[in-house]
FIDOKOL-578900 format. One record per residue (C-alpha): residue number from 1; x, y, z; residue in three letters. Coordinates in Angstrom, 3 decimals, m for minus. Layout:
BEGIN
@num->NUM u->X v->Y w->Z residuo->ALA
...
END
This chain:
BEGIN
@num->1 u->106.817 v->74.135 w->91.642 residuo->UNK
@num->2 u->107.320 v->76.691 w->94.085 residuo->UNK
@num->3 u->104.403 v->79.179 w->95.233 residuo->UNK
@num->4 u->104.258 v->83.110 w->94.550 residuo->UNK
@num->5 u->103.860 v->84.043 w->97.750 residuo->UNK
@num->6 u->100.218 v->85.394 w->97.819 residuo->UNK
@num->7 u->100.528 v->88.509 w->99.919 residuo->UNK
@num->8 u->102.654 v->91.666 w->99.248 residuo->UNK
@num->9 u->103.600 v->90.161 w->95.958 residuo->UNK
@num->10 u->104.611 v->93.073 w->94.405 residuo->UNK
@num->11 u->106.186 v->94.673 w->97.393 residuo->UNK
@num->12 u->108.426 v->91.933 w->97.312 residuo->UNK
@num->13 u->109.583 v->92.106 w->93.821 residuo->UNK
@num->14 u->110.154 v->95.808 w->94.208 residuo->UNK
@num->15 u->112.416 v->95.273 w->97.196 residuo->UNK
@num->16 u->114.689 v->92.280 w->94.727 residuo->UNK
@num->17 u->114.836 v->94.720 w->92.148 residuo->UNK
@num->18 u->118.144 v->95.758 w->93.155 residuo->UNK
@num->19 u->119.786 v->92.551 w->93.513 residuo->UNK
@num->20 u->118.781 v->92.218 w->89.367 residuo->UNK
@num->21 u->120.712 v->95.082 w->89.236 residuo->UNK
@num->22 u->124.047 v->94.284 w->90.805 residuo->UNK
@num->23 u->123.779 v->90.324 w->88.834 residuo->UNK
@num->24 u->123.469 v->92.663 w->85.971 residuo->UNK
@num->25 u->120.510 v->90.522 w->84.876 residuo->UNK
@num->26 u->118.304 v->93.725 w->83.813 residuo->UNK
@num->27 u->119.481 v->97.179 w->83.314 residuo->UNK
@num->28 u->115.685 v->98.741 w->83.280 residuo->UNK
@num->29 u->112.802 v->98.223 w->85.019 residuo->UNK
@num->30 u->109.077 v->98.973 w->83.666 residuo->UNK
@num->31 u->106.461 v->99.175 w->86.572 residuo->UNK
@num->32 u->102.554 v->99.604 w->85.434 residuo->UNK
@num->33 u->99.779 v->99.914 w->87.177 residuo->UNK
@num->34 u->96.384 v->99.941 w->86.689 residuo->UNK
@num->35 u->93.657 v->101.659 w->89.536 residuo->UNK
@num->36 u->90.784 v->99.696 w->89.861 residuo->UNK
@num->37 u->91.538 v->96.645 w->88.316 residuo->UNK
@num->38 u->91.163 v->93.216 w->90.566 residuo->UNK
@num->39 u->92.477 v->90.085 w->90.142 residuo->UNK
@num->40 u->89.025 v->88.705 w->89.387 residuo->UNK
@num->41 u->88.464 v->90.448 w->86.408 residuo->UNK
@num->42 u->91.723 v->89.324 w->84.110 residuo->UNK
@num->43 u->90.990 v->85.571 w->82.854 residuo->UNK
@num->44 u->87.037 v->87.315 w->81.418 residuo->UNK
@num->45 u->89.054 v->89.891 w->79.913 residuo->UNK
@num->46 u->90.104 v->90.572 w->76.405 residuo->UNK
@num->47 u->93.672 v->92.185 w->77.330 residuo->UNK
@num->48 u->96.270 v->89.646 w->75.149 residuo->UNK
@num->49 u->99.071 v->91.972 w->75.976 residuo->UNK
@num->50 u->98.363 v->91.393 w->79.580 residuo->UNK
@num->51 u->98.083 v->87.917 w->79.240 residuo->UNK
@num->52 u->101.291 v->87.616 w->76.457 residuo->UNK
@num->53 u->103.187 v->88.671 w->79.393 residuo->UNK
@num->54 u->101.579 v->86.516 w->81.758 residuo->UNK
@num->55 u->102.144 v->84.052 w->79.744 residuo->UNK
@num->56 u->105.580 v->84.437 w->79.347 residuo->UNK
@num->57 u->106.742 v->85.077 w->82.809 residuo->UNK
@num->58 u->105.484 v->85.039 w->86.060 residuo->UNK
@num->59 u->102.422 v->85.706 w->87.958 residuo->UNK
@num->60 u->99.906 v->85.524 w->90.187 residuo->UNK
@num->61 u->96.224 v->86.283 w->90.540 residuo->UNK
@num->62 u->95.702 v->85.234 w->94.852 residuo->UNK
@num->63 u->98.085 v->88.098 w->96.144 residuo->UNK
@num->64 u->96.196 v->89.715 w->98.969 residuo->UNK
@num->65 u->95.456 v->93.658 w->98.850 residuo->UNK
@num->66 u->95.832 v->95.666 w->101.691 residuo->UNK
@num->67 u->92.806 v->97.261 w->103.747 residuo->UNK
@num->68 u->91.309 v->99.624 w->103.339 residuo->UNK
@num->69 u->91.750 v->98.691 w->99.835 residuo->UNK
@num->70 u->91.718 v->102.627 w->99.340 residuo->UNK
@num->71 u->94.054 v->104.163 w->95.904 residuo->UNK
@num->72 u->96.850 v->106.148 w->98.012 residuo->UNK
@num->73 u->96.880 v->103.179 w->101.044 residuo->UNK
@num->74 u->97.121 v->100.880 w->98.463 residuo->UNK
@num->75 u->99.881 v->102.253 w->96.322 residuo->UNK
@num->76 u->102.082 v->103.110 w->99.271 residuo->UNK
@num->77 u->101.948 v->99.546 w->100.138 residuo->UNK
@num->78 u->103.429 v->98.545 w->96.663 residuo->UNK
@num->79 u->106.058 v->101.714 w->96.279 residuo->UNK
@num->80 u->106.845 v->101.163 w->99.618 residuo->UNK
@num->81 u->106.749 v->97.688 w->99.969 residuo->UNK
@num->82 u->105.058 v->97.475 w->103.888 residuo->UNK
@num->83 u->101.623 v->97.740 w->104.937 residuo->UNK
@num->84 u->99.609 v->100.717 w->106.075 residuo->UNK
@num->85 u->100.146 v->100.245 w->109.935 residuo->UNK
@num->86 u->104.198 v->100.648 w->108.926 residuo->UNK
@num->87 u->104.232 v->103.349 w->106.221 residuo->UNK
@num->88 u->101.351 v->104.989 w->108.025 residuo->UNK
@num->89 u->98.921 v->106.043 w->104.820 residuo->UNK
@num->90 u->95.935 v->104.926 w->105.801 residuo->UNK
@num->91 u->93.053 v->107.165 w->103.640 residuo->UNK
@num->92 u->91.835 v->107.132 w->100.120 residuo->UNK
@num->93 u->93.920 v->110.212 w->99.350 residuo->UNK
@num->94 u->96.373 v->110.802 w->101.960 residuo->UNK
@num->95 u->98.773 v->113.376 w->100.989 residuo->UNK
@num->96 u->100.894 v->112.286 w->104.403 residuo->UNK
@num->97 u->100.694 v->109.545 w->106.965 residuo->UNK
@num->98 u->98.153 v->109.622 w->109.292 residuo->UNK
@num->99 u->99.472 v->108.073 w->111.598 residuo->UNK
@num->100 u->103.124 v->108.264 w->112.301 residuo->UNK
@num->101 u->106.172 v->105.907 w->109.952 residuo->UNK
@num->102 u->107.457 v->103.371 w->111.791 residuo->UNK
@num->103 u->111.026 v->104.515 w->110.332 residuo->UNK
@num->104 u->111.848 v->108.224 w->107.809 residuo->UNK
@num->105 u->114.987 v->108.702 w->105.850 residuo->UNK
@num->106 u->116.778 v->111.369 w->105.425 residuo->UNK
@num->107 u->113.655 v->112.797 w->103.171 residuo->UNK
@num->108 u->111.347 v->112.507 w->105.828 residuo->UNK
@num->109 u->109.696 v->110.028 w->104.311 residuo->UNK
@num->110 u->108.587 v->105.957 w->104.591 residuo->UNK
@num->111 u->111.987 v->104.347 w->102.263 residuo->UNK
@num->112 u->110.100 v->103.438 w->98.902 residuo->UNK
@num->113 u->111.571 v->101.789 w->96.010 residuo->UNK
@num->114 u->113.033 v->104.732 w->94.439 residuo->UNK
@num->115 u->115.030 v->105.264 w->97.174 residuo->UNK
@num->116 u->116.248 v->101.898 w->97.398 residuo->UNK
@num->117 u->117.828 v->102.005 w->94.051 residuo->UNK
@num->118 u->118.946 v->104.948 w->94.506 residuo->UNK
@num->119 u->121.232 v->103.769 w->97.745 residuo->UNK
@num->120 u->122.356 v->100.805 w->95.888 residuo->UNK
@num->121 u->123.030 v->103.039 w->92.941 residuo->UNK
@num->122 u->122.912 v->106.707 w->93.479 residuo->UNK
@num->123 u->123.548 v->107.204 w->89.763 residuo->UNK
@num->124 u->120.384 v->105.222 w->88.840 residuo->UNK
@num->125 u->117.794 v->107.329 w->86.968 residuo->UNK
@num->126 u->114.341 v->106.831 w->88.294 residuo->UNK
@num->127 u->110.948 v->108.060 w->86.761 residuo->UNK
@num->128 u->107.161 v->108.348 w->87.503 residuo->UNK
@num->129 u->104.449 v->109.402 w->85.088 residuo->UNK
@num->130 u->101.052 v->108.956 w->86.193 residuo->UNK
@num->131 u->97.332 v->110.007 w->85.767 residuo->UNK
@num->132 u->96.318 v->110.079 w->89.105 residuo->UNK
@num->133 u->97.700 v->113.223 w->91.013 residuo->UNK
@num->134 u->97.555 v->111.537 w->94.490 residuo->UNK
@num->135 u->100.455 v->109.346 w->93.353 residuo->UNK
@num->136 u->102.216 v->112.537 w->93.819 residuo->UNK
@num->137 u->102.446 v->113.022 w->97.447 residuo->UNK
@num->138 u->103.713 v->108.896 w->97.551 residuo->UNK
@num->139 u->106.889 v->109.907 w->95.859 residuo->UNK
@num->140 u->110.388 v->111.093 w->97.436 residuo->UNK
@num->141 u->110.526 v->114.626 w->95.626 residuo->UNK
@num->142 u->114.734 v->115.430 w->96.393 residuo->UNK
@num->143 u->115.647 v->111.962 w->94.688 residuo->UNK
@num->144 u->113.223 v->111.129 w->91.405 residuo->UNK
@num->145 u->115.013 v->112.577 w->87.932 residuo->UNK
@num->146 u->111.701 v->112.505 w->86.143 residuo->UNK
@num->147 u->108.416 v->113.032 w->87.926 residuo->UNK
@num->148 u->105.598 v->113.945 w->85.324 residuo->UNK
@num->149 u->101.795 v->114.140 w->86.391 residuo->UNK
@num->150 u->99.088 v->113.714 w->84.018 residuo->UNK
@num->151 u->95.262 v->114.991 w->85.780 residuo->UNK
@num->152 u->92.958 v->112.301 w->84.232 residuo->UNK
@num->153 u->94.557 v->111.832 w->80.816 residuo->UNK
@num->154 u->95.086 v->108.596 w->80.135 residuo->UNK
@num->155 u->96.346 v->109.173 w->76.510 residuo->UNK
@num->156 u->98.719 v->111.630 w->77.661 residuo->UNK
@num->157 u->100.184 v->109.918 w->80.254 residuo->UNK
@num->158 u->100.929 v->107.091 w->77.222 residuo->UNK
@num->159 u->102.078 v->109.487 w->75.371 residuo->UNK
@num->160 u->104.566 v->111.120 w->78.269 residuo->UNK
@num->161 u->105.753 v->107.639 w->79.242 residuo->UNK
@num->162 u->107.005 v->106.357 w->75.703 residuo->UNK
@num->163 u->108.415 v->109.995 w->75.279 residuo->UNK
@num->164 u->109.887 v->108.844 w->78.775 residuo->UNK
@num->165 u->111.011 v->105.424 w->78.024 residuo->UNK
@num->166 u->112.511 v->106.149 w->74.241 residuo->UNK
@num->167 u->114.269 v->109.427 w->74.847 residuo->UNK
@num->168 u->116.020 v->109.076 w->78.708 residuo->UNK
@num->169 u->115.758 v->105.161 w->79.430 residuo->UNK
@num->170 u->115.035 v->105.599 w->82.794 residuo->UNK
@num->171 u->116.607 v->102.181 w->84.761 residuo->UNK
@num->172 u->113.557 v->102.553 w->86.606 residuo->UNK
@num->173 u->109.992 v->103.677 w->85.568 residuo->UNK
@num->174 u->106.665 v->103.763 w->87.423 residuo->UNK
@num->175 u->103.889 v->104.578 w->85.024 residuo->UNK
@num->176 u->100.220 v->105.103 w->86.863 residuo->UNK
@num->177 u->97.094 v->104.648 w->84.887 residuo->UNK
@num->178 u->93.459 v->105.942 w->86.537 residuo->UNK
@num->179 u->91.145 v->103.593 w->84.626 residuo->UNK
@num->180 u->89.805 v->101.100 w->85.180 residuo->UNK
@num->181 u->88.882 v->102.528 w->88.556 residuo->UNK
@num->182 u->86.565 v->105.379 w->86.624 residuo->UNK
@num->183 u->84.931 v->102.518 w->84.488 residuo->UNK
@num->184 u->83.979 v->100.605 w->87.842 residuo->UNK
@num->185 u->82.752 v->103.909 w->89.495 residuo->UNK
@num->186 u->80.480 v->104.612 w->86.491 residuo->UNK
@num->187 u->79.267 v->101.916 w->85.294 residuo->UNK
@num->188 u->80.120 v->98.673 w->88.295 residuo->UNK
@num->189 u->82.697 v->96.583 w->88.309 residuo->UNK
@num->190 u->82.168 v->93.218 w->86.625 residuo->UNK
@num->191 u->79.871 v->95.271 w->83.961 residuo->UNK
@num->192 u->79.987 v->95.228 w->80.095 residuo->UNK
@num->193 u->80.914 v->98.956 w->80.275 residuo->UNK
@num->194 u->83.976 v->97.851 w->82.736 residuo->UNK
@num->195 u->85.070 v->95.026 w->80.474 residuo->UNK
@num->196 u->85.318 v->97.583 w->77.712 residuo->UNK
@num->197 u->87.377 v->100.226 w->79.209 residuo->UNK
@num->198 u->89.926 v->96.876 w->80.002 residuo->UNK
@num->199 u->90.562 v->96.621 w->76.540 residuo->UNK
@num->200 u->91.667 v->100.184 w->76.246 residuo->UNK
@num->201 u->93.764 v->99.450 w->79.578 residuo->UNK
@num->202 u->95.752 v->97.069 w->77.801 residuo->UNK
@num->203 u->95.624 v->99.050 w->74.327 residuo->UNK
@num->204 u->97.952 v->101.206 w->76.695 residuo->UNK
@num->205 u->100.054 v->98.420 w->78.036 residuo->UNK
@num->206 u->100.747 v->97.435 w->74.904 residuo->UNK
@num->207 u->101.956 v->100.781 w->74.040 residuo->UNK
@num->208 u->104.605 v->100.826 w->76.721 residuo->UNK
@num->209 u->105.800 v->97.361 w->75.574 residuo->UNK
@num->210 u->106.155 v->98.865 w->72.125 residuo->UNK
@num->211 u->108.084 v->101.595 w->73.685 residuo->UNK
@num->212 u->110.525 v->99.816 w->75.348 residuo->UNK
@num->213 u->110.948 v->97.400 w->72.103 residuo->UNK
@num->214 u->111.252 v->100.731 w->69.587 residuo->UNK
@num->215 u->114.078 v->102.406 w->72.181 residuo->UNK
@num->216 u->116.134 v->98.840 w->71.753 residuo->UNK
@num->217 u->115.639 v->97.525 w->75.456 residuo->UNK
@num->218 u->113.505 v->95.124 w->75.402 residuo->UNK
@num->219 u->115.944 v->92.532 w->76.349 residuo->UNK
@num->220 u->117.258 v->94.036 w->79.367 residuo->UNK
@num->221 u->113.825 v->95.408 w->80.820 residuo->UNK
@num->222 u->112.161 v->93.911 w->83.326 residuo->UNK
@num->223 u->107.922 v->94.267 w->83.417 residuo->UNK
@num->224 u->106.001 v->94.472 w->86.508 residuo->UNK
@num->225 u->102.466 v->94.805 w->85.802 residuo->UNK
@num->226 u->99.957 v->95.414 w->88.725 residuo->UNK
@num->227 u->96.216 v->96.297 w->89.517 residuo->UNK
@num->228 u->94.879 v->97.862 w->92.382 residuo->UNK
@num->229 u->91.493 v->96.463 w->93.049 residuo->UNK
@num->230 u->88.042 v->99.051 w->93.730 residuo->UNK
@num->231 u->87.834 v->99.370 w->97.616 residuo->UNK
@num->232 u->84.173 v->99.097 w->97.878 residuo->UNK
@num->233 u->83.402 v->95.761 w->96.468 residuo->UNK
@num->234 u->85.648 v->93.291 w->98.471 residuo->UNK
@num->235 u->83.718 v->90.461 w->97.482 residuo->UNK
@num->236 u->85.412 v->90.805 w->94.351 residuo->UNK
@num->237 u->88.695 v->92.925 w->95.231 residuo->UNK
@num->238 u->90.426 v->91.185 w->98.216 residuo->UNK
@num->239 u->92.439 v->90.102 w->95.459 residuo->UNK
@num->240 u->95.298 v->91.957 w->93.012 residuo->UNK
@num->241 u->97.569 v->90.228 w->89.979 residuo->UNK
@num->242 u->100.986 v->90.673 w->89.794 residuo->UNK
@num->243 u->102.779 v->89.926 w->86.625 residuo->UNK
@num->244 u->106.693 v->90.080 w->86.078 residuo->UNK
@num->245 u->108.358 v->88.979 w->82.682 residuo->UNK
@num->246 u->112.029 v->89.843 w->81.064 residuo->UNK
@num->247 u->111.842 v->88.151 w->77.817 residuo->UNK
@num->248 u->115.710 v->87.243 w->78.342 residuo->UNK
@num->249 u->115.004 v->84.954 w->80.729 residuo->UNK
@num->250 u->115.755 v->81.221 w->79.255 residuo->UNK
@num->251 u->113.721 v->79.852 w->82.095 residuo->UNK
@num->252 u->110.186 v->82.014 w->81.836 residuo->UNK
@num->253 u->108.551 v->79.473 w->80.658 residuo->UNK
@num->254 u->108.979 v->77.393 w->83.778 residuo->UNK
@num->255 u->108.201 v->80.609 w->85.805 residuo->UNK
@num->256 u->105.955 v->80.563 w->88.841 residuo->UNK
@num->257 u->102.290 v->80.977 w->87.661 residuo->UNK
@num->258 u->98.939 v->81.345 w->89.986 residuo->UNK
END
């Protein structure tokens, strides 16, 4: 069986996502991810949505994070699809690069994956809600349709993205959760206190799943689930999961799975 390649995992689905597209194999795209949350962590935790959709597609648990393993590095890597020494975000919360992008567009900005959909298809409707304001300053302002920011709500910014995903079916949405990353802070990662906040983590995945089912898309929406892991424990965080799964696909059984 072929290998998930183990580094930039997620990067590298974003960048296919537009290829699905033009085979018309999806028409939506659901991207979630979770701050804090390391590979490490999933097969001791009690999230069966997560693992439903791991189950049932593909994914891996040995992709690679970037260092620093920092929230706005690490994002940029995955909306951007490169690593910090191309896009240039190199600090926990860097609102621009600090050190120059290797290439802008027309933005003046590293390309992401919202504006790669949006060359391939300018009339593409692309969203982001998310809980973590720093995602903010990752995004291409001129080109996103929907761009909602929730301060440290997570139940609002479940709220926001079904409201998102059952009243504008957005053919691509990022939704941004802050927890688990608070959990780890607080309590440690790998704690009872940590596991505990994961089930509430995939309370909320479960949520957006229902959303998608309830607005009648389930079957042309494809999942990406992601976590990024917490920076200052590498002995447990060099590593991030990636799970993708379209439920239309005859074959996800057979899917790639590490």
């Amino acid at each position: 069986m072929k290998r998930i390649l183990p580094i930039f995992l997620g990067c590298l689905l974003f960048m296919c996502i537009p290829s699905l597209y033009a085979q018309n194999q999806v028409k939506h795209v659901v991207v979630v991810g979770f701050d804090g949350l390391g590979a490490y962590a999933v097969p001791k935790a009690n999230m069966p949505h997560l693992k439903k959709l791991m189950e049932d597609g593909a994914f891996s648990l040995r992709a690679r994070t970037v260092l620093p393993s920092s929230s706005a590095v690490n994002w940029a890597s995955m909306i951007m699809g490169a690593s910090p020494t191309m896009h240039g975000y190199t600090e926990w919360g860097s609102k621009t690069p600090e050190i120059p992008s290797v290439v802008v567009n027309e933005n003046g900005m590293f390309p992401s994956i919202f504006s790669v959909i949006k060359k391939n298809n300018p009339a593409a409707k692309v969203a982001a809600v998310y809980s973590w304001e720093g995602i903010s300053y990752l995004l291409e302002k001129p080109i996103m349709d929907i761009d909602i920011a929730i301060k440290g709500n997570e139940d609002e910014t479940v709220a926001q993205a079904i409201k998102v995903i059952q009243t504008e079916k957005p053919d691509f949405l990022f939704v941004h959760f802050d927890q688990p990353d608070g959990a780890g802070h607080e309590f440690g990662h790998d704690s009872p206190e940590y596991y505990k906040e994961l089930e509430k983590v995939d309370a909320r995945l479960g949520a957006v799943e229902k959303a998608v089912r309830d607005a009648g898309i389930e079957k042309e929406t494809l999942f990406i689930e992601e976590g990024q892991p917490f920076s200052y424990l590498l002995s447990l965080n060099t590593r991030i999961f990636v799970v993708s799964t379209n439920i239309n696909n005859p074959n996800r059984a057979n899917m790639p799975k590490e």
